[in-house]
C-alpha positions as CSV (number, residue, x, y, z in Angstrom):
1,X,9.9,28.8,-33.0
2,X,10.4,26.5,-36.2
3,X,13.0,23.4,-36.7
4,X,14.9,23.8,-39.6
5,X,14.2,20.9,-41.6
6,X,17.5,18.2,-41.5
7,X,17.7,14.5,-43.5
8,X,16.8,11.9,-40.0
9,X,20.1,10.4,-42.6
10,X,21.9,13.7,-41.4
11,X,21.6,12.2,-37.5
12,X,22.7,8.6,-38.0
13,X,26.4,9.8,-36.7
14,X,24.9,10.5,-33.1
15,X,26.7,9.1,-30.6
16,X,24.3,6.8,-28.0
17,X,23.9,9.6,-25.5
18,X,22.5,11.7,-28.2
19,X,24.8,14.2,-28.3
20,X,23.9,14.6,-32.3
21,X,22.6,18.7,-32.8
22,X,19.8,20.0,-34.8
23,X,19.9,23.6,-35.8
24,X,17.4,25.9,-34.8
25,X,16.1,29.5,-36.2
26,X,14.4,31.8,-33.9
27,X,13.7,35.0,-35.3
28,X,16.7,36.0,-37.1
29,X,19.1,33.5,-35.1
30,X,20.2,30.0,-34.9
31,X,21.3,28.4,-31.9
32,X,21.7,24.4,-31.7
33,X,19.9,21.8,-29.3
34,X,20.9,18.1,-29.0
35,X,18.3,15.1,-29.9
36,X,18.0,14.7,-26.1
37,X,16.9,18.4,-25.6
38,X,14.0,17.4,-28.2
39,X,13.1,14.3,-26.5
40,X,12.4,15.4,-23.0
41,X,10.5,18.5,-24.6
42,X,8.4,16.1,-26.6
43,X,7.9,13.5,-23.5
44,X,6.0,14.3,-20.7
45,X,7.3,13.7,-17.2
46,X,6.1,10.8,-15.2
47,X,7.1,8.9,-12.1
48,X,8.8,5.7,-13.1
49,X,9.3,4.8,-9.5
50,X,8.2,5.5,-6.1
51,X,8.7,3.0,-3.0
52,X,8.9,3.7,0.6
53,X,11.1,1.9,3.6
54,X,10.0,0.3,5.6
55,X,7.8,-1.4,2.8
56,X,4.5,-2.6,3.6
57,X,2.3,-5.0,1.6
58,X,-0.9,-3.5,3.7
59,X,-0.7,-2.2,6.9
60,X,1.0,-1.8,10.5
61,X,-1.3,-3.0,13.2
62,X,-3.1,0.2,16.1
63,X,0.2,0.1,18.1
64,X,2.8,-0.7,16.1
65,X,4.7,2.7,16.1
66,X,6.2,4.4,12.7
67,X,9.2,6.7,13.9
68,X,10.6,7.5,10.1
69,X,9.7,6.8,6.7
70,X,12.3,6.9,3.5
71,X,10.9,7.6,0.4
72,X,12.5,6.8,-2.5
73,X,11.0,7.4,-6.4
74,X,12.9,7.9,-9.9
75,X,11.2,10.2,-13.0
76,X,11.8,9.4,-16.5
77,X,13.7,12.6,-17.3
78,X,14.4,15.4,-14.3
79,X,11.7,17.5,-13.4
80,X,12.4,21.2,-12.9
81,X,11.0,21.1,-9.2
82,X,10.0,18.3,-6.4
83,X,7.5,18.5,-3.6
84,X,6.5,16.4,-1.0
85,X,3.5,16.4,1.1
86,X,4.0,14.9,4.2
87,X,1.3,12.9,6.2
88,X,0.8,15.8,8.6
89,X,0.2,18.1,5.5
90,X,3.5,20.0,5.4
91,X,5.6,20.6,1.7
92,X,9.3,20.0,1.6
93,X,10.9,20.6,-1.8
94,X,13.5,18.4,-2.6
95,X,16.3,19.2,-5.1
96,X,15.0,18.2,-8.5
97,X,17.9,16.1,-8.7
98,X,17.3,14.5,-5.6
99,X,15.6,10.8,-5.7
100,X,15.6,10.4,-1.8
101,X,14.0,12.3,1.5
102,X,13.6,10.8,4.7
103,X,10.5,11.9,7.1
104,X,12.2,11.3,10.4
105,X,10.7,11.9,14.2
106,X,7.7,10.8,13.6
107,X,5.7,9.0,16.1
108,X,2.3,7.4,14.8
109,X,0.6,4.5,16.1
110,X,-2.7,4.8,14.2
111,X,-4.8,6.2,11.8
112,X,-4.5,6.5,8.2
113,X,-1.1,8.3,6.4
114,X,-0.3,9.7,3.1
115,X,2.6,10.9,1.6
116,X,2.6,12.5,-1.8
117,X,5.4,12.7,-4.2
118,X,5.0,15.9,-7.4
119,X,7.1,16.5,-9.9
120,X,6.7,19.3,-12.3
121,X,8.3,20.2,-15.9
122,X,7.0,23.3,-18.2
123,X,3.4,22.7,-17.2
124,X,3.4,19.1,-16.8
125,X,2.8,17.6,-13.2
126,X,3.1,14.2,-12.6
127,X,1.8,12.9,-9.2
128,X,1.9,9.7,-7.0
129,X,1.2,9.0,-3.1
130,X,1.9,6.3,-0.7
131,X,-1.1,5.5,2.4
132,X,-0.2,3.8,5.5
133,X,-3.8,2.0,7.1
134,X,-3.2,1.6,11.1
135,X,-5.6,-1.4,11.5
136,X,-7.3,-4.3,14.1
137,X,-6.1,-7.3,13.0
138,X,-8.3,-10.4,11.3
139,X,-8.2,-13.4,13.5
140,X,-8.6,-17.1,12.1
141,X,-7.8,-20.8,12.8
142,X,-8.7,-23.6,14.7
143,X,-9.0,-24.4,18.5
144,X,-10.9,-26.3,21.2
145,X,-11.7,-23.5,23.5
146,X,-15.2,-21.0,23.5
147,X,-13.5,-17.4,22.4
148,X,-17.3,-16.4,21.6
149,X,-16.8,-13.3,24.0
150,X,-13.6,-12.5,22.4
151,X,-11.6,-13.0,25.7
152,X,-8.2,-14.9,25.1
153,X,-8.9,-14.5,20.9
154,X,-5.4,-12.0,21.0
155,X,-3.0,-14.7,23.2
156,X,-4.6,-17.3,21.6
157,X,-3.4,-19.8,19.0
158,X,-4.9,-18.6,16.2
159,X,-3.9,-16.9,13.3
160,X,-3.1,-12.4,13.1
161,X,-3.8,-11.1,9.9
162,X,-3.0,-7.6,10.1
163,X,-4.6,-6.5,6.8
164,X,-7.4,-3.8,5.6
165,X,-10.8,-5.3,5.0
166,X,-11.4,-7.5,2.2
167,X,-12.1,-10.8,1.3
168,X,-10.2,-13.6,2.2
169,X,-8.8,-17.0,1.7
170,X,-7.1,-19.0,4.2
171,X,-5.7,-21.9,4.9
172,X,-7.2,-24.4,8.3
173,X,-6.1,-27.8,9.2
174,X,-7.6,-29.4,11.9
175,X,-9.6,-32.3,13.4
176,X,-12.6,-32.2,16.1
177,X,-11.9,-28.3,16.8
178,X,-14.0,-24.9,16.6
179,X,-13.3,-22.6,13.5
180,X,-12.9,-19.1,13.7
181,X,-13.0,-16.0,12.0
182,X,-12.7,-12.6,14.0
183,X,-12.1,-9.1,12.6
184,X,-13.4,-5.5,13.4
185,X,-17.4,-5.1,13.8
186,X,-17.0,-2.1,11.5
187,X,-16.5,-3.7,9.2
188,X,-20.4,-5.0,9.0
189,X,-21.2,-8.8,8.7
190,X,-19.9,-11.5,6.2
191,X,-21.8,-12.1,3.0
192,X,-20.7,-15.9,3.5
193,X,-18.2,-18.2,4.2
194,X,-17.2,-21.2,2.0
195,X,-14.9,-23.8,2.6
196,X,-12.5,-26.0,0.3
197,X,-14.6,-27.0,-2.3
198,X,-16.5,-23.6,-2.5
199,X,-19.5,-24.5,-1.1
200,X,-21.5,-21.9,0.9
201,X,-21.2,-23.0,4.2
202,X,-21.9,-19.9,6.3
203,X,-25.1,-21.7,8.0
204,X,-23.0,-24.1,9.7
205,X,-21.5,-20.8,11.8
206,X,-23.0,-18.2,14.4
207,X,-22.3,-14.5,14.7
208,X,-20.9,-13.8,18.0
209,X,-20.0,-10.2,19.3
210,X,-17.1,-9.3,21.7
211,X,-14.4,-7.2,22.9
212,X,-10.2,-7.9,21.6
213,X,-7.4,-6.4,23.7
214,X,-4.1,-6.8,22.4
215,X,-0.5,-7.4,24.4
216,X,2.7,-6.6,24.2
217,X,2.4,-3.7,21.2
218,X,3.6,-0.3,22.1
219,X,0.3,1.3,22.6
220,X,-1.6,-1.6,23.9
221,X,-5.4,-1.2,22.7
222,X,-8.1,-3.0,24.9
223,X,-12.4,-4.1,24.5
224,X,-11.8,-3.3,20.5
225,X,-15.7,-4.7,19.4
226,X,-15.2,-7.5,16.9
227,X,-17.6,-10.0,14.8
228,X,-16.9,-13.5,15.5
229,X,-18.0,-16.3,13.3
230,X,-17.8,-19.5,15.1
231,X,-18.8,-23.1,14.5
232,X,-19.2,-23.2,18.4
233,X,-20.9,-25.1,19.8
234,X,-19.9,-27.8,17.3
235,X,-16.0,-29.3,16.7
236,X,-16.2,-29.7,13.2
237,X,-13.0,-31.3,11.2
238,X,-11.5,-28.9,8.4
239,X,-8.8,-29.2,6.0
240,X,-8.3,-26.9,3.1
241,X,-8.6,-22.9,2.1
242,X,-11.9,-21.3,3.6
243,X,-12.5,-17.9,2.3
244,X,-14.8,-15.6,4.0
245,X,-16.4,-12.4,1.6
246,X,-18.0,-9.2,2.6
């Protein structure tokens, strides 16, 4: 196929949607295509947008149940067909005018989830996926009670992160207390702890080892083994952002 060569002076009268034509010879014919047929051909297809609902910056906590899931996502010109893989492994195949699809009766309360969102023009794919972590929770904070064994840590006063393991900084305020920092022993031992001003303080703690149950989730999880780093025996005064690294 060739494009018949045209002045760009010959296309200054398009309209803003593009609606100007170029003429093009095929074989012994002509037939006419707009600026905006040219574009998408020229332009690959890619996701502009893809979000799901509920959102999540992280992750549910093991018990929290996820009983649907709307996805949502926008390309940058329409693809000629949609799939979806859904977390059990199943394809749908949305219209490829549709920007919506809701994955309804679910019923997960753990584990790890992914849904993935295709499009695909000519030969072109363009893919993007959305994971889900069902986690144990961090715990952190200050109190004046021995948690060392992990009994009471979940009804307790301190902090629930319910995040995926990483480093982190948080904030403790607190006078003649014990500091704490308790997350899932799979997730191995702490490189170090340091407190306001950075220093290493991670001496001044102890590696303790117990069991977390939780209350009041819908699946309820009990004797869960988690690291605990403790200034216990000692009440120790804090005030400031700690951050513990792996």
């Amino acid at each position: 196929m060739a494009i018949e060569k045209t002045k760009i002076s010959d296309l200054t009268s398009a309209s803003p949607t593009g609606a100007a034509v170029l003429p093009i010879v095929q074989n012994s014919g002509t037939f006419k295509c707009s600026v905006n047929d040219i574009r998408d051909f020229l332009t690959d297809l890619s996701i502009t947008s893809f979000t799901i609902n509920p959102s999540l910056t992280n992750a549910y906590e093991v018990g929290d149940r996820l009983t649907s899931l709307q996805l949502d996502w926008e390309f940058n010109k329409t693809p000629n067909a949609i799939e979806i893989i859904l977390q059990d492994g199943t394809s749908v195949f949305p219209s490829n005018t549709d920007t919506t699809y809701t994955d309804s009766g679910l019923d997960i309360t753990s584990g790890t989830k992914t849904w993935r969102l295709s499009g695909i023009d000519s030969n072109v794919s363009a893919s993007n996926s959305k994971t889900i972590n069902w986690v144990y929770p961090f715990f952190y904070g200050m109190v004046d009670s021995d948690l060392t064994d992990g009994t009471g840590i979940y009804s307790s006063s301190l902090t629930k992160l319910v995040k995926t393991k990483s480093n982190k900084s948080v904030p403790l305020n607190g006078e003649l207390k014990y500091i704490y920092f308790a997350y899932p022993s799979s997730y191995g031992d702490l490189d170090n702890i340091k407190d306001q001003s950075n220093f290493d303080v991670t001496g001044q703690y102890t590696k303790y080892s117990g069991n977390v149950s939780s209350t009041g989730l819908d699946v309820d999880y009990s004797n869960i083994s988690y690291n605990i780093y403790s200034t216990y025996p000692n009440l120790v005064n804090a005030l400031g952002t700690y951050t513990i690294n792996f």
